[in-house]
Steps between C-alpha positions, in 0.01 A plus 500: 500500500537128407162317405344341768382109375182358684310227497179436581201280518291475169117631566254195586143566421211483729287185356115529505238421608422849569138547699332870447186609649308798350262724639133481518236614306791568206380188247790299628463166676629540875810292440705315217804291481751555202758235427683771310536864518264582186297870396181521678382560112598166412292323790162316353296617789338857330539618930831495510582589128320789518554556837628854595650628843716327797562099510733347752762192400596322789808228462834387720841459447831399683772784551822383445789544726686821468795643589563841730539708194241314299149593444184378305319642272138379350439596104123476399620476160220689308191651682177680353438739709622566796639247787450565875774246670476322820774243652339328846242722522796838531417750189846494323377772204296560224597444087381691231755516245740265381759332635197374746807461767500498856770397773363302753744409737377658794191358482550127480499226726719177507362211280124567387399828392141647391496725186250680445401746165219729494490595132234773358461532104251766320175579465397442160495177516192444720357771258578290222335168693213699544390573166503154479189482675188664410494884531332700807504815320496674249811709343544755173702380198794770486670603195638228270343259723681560760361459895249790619343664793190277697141633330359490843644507881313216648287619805751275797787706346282850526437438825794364637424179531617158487519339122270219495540114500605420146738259247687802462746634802644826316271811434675803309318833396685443135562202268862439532538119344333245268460133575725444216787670633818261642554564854808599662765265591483432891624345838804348626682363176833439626698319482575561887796441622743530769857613424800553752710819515849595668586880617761565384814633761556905436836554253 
């Protein structure tokens, strides 16, 4: 068949500011405001650098026009770890490999549209924030200095209780990480954008 030549649209990024909100009781402050899609690791509050679990990014864009045989598609660019994805409020799909892709035609409205990005990243780094704080037990040096098993199950944990008030919000039965250890890249990091597609007519 003869090549088909199309022309679209070039991809227009979603500008920040991008608001997230974090959980409670995780370390993390209950909202922030990034200019620019940056790691969580990279932040200079220790709550949110360390920070490990589910944070929402909120944000807005316009949907162009499209044609009937047109659709759009939203690229989160590069995401650590996993992106839950909601246009207006209507779950379009969730991302956990790349391309971080979605079409979301069916789900937008004329003019103004809410985005919004539930991202969740891994655990060690919390464990890694933690051992920045002052220990609340006590753990076994394994070989070659690796981590080791607890010396002692704390009496909460025995009885099935639950852990204490402390600095700390992680408890594990066996040292995983060391407070010198670089925590894992995290978040939204983009850059987002929103790209327009054509189906193509069947040969």
């Amino acid at each position: 068949g003869q090549p088909v030549n199309i022309t679209l649209p070039a991809p227009t990024e979603i500008p920040g500011p991008w608001q997230l909100t974090f959980p409670a009781n995780r370390g993390a402050p209950a909202s922030a405001s990034f200019d620019k899609l940056i790691s969580w690791t990279d932040s200079p509050d220790n709550g949110i650098k360390y920070f490990s679990g589910t944070a929402a990014y909120a944000n807005h864009f316009t949907a162009p026009a499209l044609a009937n045989n047109q659709r759009l598609l939203l690229d989160l660019g590069r995401v650590q770890v996993i992106a839950k994805v909601a246009i207006n409020g209507n779950d379009v799909g969730t991302l956990w490999k790349l391309p971080f892709r979605l079409d979301i035609t069916d789900a937008l409205h004329p003019g103004d549209n809410q985005l919004d990005v539930r991202v969740t990243n891994l655990w060690p780094n919390r464990l890694i924030g933690d051992e920045q704080l002052p220990p609340d037990n006590q753990y076994k040096t394994g070989a070659r200095g690796a981590g080791g098993p607890i010396t002692q199950i704390p009496d909460w944990y025995a009885k099935n209780e639950p852990k204490p008030p402390s600095p700390r919000i992680t408890f594990t039965t066996w040292h995983h990480w060391n407070a010198t250890d670089k925590p894992f890249e995290s978040g939204l990091l983009g850059p987002v954008t929103l790209r327009v597609g054509q189906i193509l007519p069947t040969p």
